[in-house]
C-alpha positions in Angstrom: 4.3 12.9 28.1 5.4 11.7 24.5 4.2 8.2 25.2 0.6 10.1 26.1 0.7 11.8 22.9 1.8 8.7 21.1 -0.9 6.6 22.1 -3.4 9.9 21.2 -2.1 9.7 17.7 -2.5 5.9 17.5 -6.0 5.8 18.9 -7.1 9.1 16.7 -5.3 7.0 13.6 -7.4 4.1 14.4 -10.7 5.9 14.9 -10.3 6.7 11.1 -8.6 3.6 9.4 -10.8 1.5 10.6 -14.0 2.8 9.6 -12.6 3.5 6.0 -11.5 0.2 5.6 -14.6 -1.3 6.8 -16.3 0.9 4.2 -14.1 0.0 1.2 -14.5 -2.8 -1.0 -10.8 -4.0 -1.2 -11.2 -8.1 -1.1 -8.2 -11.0 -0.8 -8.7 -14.0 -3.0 -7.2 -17.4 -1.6 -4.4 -17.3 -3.7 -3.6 -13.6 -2.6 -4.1 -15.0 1.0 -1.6 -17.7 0.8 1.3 -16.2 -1.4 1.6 -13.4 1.7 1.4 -16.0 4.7 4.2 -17.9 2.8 6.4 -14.7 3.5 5.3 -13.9 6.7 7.0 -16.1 9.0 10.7 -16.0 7.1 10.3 -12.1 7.2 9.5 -12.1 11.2 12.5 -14.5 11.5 14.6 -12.6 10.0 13.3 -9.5 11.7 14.0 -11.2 15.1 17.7 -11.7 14.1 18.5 -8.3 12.7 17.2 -6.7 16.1 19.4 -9.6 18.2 22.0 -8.8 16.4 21.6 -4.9 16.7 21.0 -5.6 20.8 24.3 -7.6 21.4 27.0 -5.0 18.9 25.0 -1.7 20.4 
């Protein structure tokens, strides 16, 4: 039952976001664009190992 009314919340969440930031105005300039994909992948790396390491102690 929660997993039903986790995935209600997500899809009701969704049903608004996405409209309000399709309406918005908020724009990404090339520069913007390319200083967050330079931290992307180091940050999901490093995610990756904190949960590994949390898997094999717990």
């Amino acid at each position: 039952m929660t997993v039903v009314i986790i995935l209600a919340i997500l899809l009701v969440s969704l049903l608004v976001v996405v409209p309000l930031l399709e309406k918005s105005s908020f724009r990404m300039s090339d520069g913007q664009l390319n200083k967050w994909a330079r931290w992307i992948l180091p940050l999901a790396i490093l995610l990756a190992g904190v949960q590994l390491i949390r898997h094999l102690v717990a």
